[in-house]
DOMIPA-324362 format. One record per atom (N, C-alpha, C): residue in three letters; y, z, x. Coordinates in steps of 0.05 Angstrom, whole numbers, padded with zeros to 5 digits, always signed. Example, Ala and Ser with C-alpha at 12.3 -4.5 7.8 and 13.67 -1.06 7.14 Angstrom:
DOMIPA-324362
Ala-00114+00156+00264 Ala-00090+00156+00246 Ala-00066+00156+00264 Ser-00045+00142+00257 Ser-00021+00143+00273 Ser+00001+00157+00258 
end
This chain:
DOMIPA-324362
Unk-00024+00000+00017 Unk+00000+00000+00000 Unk+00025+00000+00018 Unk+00048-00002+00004 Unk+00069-00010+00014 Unk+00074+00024+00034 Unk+00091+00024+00061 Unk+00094+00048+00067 Unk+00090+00040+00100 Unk+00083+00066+00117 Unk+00087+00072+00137 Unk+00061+00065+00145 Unk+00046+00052+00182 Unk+00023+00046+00186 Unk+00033+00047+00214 Unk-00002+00061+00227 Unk+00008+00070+00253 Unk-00020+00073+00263 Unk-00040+00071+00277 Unk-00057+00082+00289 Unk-00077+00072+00296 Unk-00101+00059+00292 Unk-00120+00045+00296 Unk-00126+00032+00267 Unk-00129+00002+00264 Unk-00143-00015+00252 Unk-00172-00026+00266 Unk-00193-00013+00252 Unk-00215-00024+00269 Unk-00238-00040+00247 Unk-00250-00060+00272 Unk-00272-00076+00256 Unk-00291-00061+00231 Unk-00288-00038+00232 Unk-00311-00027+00214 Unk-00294-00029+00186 Unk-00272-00027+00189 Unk-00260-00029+00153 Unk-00251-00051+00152 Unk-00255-00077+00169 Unk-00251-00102+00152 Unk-00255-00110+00134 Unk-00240-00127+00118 Unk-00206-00138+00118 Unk-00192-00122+00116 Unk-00166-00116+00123 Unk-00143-00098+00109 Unk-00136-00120+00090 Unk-00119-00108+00073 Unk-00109-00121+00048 Unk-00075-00111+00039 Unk-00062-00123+00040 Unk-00032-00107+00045 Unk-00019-00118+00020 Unk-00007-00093+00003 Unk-00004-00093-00020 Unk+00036-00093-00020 Unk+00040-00087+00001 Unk+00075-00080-00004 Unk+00083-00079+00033 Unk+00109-00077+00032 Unk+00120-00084+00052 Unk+00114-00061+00074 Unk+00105-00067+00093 Unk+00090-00044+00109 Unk+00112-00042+00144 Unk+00106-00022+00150 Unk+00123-00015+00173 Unk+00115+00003+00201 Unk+00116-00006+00226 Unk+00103+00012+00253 Unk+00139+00027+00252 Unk+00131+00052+00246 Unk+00156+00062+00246 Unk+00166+00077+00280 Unk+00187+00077+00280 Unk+00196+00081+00311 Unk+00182+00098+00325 Unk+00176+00091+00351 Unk+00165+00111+00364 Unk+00128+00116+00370 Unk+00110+00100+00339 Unk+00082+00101+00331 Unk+00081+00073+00350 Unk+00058+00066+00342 Unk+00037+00046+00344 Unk+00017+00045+00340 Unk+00015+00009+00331 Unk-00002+00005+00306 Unk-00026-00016+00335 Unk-00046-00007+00333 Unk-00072-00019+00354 Unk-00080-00033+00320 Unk-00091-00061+00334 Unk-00109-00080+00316 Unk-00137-00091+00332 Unk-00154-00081+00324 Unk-00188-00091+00342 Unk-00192-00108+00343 Unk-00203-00127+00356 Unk-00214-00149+00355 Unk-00224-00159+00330 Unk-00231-00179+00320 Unk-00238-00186+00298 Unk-00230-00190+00269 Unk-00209-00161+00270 Unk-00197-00159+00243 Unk-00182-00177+00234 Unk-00187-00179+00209 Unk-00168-00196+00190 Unk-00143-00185+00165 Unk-00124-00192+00166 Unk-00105-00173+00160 Unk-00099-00198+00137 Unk-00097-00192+00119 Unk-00085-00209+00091 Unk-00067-00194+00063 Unk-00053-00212+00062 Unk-00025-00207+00060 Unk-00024-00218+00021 Unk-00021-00197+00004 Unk-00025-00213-00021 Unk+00011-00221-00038 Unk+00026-00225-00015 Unk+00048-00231-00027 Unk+00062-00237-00016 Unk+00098-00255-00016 Unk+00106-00258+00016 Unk+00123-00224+00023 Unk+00108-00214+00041 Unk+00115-00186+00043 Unk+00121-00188+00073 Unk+00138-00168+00090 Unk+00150-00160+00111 Unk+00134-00142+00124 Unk+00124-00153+00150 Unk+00119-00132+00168 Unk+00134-00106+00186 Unk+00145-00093+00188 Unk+00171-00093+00213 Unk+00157-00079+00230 Unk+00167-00085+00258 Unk+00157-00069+00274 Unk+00177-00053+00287 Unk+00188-00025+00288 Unk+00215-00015+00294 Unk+00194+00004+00317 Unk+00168+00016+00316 Unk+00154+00021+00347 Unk+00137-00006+00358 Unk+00126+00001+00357 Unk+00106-00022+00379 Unk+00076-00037+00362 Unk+00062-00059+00365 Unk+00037-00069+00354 Unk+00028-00080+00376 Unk-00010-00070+00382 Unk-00018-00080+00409 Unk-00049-00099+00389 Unk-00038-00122+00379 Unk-00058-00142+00375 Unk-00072-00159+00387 Unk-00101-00145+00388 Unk-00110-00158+00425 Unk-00136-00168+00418 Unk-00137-00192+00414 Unk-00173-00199+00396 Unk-00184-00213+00429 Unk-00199-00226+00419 Unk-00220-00236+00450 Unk-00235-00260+00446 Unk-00244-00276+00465 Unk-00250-00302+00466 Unk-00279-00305+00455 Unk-00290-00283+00438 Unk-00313-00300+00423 Unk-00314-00306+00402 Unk-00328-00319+00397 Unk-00331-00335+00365 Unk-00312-00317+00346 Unk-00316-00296+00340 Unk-00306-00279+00321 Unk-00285-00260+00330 Unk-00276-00267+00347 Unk-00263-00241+00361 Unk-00232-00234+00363 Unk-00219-00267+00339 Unk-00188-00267+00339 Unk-00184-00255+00314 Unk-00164-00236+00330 Unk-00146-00229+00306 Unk-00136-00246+00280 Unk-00134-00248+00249 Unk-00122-00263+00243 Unk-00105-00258+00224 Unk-00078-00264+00214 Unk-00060-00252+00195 Unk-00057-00288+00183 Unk-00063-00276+00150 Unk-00066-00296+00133 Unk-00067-00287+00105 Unk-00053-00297+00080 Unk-00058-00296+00054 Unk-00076-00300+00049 Unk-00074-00278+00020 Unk-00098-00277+00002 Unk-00095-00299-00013 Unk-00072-00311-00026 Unk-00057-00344-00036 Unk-00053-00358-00007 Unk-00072-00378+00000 Unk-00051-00388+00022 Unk-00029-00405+00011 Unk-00031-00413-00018 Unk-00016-00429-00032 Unk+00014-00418-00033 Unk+00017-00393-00045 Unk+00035-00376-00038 Unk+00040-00366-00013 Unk+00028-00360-00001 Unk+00038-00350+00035 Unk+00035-00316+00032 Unk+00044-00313+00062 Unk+00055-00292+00058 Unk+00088-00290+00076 Unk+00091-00268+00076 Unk+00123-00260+00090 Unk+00125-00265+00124 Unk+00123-00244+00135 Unk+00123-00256+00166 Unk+00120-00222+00184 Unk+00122-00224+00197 Unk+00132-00197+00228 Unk+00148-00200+00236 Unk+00168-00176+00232 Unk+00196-00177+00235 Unk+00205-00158+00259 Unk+00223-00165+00278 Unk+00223-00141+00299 Unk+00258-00150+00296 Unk+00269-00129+00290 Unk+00304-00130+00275 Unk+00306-00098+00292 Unk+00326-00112+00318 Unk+00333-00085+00333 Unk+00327-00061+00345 Unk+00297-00075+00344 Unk+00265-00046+00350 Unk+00281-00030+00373 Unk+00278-00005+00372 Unk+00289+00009+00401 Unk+00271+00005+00425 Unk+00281+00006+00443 Unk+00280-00012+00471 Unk+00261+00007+00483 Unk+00261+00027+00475 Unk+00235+00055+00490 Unk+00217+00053+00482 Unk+00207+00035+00467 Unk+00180+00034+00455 Unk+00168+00014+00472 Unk+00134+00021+00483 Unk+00117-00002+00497 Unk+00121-00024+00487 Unk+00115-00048+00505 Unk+00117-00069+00498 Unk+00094-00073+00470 Unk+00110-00094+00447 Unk+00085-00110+00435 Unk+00066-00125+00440 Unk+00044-00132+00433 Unk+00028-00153+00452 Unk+00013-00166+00428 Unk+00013-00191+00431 Unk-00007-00209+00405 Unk-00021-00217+00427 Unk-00050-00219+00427 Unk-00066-00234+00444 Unk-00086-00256+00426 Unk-00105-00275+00427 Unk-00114-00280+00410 Unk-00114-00278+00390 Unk-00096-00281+00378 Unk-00089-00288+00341 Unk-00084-00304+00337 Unk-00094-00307+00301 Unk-00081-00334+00289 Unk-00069-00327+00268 Unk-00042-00343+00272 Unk-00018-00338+00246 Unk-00019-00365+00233 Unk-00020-00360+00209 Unk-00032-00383+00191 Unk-00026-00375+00162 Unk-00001-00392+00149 Unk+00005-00388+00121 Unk+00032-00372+00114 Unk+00043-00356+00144 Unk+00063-00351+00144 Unk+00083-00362+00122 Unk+00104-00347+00109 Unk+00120-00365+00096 Unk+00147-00346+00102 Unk+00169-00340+00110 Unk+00186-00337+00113 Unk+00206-00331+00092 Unk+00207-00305+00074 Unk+00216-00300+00053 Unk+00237-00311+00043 Unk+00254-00311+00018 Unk+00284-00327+00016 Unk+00305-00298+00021 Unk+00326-00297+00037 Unk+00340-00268+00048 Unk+00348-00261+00034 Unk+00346-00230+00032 Unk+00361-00205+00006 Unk+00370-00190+00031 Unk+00399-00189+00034 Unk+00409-00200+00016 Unk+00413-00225+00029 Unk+00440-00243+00021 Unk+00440-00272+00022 Unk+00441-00282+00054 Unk+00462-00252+00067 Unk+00481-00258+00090 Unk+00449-00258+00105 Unk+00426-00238+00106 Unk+00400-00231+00122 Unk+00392-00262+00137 Unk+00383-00256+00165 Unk+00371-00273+00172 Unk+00340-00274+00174 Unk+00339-00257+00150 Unk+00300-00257+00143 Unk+00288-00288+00141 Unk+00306-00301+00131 Unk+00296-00325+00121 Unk+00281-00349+00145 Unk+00284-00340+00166 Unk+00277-00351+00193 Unk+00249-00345+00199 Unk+00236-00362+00214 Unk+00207-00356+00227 Unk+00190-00337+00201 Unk+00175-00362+00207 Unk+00148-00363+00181 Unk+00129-00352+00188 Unk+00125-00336+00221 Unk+00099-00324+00217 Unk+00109-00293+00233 Unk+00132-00305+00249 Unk+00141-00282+00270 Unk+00180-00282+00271 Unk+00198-00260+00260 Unk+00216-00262+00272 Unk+00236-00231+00295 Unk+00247-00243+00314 Unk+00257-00225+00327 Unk+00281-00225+00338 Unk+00302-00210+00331 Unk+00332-00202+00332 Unk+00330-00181+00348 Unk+00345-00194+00369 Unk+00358-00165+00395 Unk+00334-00148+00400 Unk+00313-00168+00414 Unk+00295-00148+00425 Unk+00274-00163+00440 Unk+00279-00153+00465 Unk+00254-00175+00483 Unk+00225-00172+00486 Unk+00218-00135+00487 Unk+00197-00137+00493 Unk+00166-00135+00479 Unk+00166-00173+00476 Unk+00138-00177+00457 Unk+00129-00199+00485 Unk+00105-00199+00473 Unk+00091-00220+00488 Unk+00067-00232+00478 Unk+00067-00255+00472 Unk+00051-00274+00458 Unk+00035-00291+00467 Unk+00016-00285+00477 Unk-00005-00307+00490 Unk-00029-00316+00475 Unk-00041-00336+00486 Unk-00063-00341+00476 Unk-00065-00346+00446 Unk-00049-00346+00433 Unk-00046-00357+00398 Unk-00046-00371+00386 Unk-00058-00375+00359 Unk-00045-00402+00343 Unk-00031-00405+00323 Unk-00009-00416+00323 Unk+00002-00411+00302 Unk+00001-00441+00285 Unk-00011-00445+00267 Unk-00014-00471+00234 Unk+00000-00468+00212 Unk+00011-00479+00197 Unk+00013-00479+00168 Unk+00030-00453+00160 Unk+00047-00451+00188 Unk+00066-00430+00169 Unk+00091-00447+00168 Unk+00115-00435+00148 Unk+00139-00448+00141 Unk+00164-00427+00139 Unk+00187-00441+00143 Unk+00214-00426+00130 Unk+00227-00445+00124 Unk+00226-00448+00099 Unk+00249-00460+00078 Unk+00268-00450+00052 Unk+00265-00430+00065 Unk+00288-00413+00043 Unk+00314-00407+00059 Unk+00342-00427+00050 Unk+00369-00426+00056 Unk+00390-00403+00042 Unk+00394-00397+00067 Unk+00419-00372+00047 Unk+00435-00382+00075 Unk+00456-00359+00080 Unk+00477-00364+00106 Unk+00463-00370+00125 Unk+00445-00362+00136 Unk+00427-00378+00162 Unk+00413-00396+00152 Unk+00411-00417+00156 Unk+00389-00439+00151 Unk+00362-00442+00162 Unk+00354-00443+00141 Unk+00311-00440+00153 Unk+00302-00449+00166 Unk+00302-00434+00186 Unk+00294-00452+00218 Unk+00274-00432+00230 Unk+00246-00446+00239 Unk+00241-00431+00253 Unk+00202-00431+00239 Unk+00188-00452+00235 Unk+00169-00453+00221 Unk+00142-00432+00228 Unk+00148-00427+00247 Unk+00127-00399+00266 Unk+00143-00385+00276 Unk+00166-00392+00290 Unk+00179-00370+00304 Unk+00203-00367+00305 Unk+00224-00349+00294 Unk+00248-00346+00307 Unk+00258-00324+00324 Unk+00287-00336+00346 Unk+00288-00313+00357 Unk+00318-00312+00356 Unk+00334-00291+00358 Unk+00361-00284+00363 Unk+00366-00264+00376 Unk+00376-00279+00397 Unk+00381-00260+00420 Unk+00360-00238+00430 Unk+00336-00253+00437 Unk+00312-00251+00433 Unk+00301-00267+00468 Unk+00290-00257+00480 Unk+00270-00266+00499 Unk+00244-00258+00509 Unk+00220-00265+00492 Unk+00206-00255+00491 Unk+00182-00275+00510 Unk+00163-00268+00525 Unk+00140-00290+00532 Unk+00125-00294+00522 Unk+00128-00322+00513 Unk+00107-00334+00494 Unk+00084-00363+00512 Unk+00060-00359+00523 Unk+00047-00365+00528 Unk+00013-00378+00523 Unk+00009-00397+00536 Unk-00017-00411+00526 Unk-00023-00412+00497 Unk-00001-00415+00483 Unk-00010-00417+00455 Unk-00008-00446+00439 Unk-00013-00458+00409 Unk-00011-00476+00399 Unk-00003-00475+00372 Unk+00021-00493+00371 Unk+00039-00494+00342 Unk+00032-00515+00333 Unk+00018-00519+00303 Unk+00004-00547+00292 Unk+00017-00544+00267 Unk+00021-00557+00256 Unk+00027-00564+00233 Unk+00051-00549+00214 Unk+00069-00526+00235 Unk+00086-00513+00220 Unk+00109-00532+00207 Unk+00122-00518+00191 Unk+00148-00530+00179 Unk+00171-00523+00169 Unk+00194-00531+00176 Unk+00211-00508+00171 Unk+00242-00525+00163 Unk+00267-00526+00154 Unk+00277-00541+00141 Unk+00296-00549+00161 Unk+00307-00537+00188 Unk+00301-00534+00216 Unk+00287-00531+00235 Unk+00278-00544+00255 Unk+00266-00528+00288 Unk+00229-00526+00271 Unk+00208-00542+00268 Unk+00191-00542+00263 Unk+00168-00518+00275 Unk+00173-00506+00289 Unk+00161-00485+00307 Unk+00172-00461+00316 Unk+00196-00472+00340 Unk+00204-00446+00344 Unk+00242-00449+00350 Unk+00256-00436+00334 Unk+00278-00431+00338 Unk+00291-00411+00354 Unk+00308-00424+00376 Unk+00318-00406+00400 Unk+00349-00396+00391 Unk+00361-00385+00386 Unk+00389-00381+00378 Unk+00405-00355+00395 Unk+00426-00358+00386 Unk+00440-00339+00392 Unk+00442-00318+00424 Unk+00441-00342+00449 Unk+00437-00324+00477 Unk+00406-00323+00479 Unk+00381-00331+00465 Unk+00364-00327+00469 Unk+00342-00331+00488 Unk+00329-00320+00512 Unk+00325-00338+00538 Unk+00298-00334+00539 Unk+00278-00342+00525 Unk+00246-00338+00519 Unk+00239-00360+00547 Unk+00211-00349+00558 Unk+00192-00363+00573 Unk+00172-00376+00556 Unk+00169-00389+00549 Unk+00156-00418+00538 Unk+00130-00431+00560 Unk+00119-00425+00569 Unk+00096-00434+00581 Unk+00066-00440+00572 Unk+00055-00472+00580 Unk+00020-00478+00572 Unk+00025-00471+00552 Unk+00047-00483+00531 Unk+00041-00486+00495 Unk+00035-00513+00492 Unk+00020-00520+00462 Unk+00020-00550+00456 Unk+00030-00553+00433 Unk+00042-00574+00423 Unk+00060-00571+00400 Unk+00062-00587+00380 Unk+00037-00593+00364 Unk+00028-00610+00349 Unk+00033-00614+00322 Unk+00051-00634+00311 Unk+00040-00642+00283 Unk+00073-00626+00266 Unk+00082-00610+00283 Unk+00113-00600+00270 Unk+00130-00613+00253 Unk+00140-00609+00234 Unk+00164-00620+00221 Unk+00192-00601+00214 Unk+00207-00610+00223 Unk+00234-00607+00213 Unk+00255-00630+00191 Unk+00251-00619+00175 Unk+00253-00634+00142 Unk+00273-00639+00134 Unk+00303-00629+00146 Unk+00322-00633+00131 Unk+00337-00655+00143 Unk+00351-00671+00125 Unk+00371-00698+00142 Unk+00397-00689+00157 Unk+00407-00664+00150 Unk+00430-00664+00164 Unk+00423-00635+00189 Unk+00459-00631+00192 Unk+00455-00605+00201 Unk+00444-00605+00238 Unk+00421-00597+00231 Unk+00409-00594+00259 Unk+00369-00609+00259 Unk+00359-00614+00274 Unk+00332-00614+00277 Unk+00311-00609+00293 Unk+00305-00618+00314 Unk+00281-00603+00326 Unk+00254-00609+00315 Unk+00242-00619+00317 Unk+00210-00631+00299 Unk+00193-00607+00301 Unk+00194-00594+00334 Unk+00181-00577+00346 Unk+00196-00546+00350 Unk+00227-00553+00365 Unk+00234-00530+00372 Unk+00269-00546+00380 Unk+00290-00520+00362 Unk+00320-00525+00375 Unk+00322-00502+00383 Unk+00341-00510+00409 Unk+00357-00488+00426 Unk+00381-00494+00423 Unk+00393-00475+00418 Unk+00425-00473+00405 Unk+00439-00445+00412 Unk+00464-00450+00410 Unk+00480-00419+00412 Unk+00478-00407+00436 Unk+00482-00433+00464 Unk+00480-00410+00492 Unk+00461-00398+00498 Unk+00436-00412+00494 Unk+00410-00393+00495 Unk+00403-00417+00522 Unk+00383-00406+00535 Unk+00378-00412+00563 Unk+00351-00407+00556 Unk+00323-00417+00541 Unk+00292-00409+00552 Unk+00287-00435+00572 Unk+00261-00423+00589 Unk+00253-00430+00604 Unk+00222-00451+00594 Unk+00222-00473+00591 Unk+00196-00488+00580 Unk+00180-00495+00605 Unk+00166-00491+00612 Unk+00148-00501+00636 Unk+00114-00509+00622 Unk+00117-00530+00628 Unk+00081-00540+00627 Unk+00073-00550+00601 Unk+00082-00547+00582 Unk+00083-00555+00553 Unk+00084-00581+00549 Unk+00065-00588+00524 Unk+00057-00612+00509 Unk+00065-00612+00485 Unk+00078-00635+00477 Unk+00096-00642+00451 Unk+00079-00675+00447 Unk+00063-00669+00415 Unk+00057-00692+00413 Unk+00052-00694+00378 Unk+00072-00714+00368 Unk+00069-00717+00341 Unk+00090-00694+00321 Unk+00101-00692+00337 Unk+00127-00675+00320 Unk+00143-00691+00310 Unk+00155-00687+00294 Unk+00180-00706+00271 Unk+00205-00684+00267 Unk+00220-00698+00272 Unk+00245-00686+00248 Unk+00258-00709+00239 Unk+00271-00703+00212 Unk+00285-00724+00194 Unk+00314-00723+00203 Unk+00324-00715+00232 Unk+00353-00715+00238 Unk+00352-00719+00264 Unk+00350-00708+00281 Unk+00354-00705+00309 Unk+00327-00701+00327 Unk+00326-00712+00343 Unk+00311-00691+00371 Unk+00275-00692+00351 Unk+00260-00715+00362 Unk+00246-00704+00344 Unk+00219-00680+00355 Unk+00222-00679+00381 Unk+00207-00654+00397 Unk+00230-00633+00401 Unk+00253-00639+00415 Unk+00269-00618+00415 Unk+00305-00630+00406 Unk+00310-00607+00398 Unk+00339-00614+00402 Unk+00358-00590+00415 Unk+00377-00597+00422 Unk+00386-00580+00448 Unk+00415-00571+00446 Unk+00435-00565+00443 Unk+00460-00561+00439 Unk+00478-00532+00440 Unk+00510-00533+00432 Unk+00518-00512+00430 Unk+00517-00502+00456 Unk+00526-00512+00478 Unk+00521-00492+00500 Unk+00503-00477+00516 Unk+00475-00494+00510 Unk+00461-00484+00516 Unk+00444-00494+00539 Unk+00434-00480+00555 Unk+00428-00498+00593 Unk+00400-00491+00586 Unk+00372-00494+00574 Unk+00338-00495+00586 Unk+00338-00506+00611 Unk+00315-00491+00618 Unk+00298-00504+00641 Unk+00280-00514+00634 Unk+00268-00545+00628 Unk+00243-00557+00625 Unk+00245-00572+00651 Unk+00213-00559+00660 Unk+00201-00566+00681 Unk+00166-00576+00676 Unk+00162-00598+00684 Unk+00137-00604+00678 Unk+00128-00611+00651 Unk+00133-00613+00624 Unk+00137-00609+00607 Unk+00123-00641+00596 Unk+00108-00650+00583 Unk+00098-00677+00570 Unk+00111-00687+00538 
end
């Protein structure tokens, strides 16, 4: 039920089933076992204001996965909005985010409406390896525009590694949106099948960097991304200097 969650999720009570908007409240942390499957029966909010150590493993059964009970409906996303800086790092290891949907913001000004499976405001230390992120979306417009189909970040630099973005979508930035100063390490991702949908404005098929943000892309594969405006793997602007090195 909706409320406070903190302590060990383990394989023996698989699935969790999450009924209301749930929260690692400052200071706790929430461990997820290998294997578990976490499903989400509404688009509901994760936040993480202490720490989440999601660490699944390379066998058959052994990834973490966060996914709707509707994948038709979705669910909400993981939200890290100003987490305090004394808390251990987060860690996703082997997971799959899949169905994400990126709520419409309450209120209007909120930049909830961003990143369909993961978003994070003013706070660096997460780290994302080994993941997949499919079939999540943000298309709900209020003052920020829905950008960000798996991931957004603001003022946000987090390491995101060896992972793969297929099929997200978002009405901006088909994958991952960099904004606001944001200087993420981007390494060994592949970036498949993305769309960014809207005709004006901004695009990105895969991923925009905007607003003075500086990440670092090294080694990454972009293949079959679209946007209906700009940039259809990346689009780049606003002041903003990346490093892509090596990059296909």
């Amino acid at each position: 039920q909706a409320g406070n969650v903190s302590g060990n999720w383990t394989i023996e009570s698989n699935p969790y089933i999450v009924a209301g908007n749930i929260t690692v409240p400052d200071g706790q942390t929430l461990t997820i076992d290998p294997g578990v499957w976490v499903k989400f029966t509404d688009r509901i909010d994760f936040a993480i204001h202490g720490s989440i150590h999601a660490t699944g493993d390379t066998s058959n059964t052994g990834s973490i996965r966060f996914t709707a009970v509707n994948p038709g409906l979705g669910w909400g996303h993981i939200v890290f909005d100003s987490t305090n800086t004394n808390n251990p790092a987060s860690v996703f290891r082997h997971c799959i985010f899949e169905h994400g949907s990126a709520p419409p913001p309450i209120p209007i000004s909120s930049p909830s409406n961003c990143g369909g499976a993961i978003g994070i405001r003013q706070y660096n230390n997460v780290v994302i390896e080994n993941c997949l992120f499919h079939h999540n979306n943000a298309q709900h417009d209020g003052v920020y525009r829905a950008s960000g189909g798996a991931i957004a970040l603001w003022t946000s630099s987090p390491v995101i590694r060896n992972c793969v973005f297929s099929n997200n979508i978002a009405n901006w930035s088909g994958a991952i949106a960099c904004a606001f100063g944001s200087s993420p390490e981007i390494v060994n991702c592949l970036f498949y099948g993305n769309q960014s949908l809207r005709y004006t404005w901004d695009g990105g098929g895969a991923i925009i960097v905007s607003a003075n943000s500086n990440p670092k892309l090294l080694n990454n594969t972009f293949v079959k991304n679209h946007s209906n405006f700009k940039g259809g793997a990346l689009e780049i602007y606003d002041g903003s200097n990346p490093h892509l090195i090596n990059n296909v």
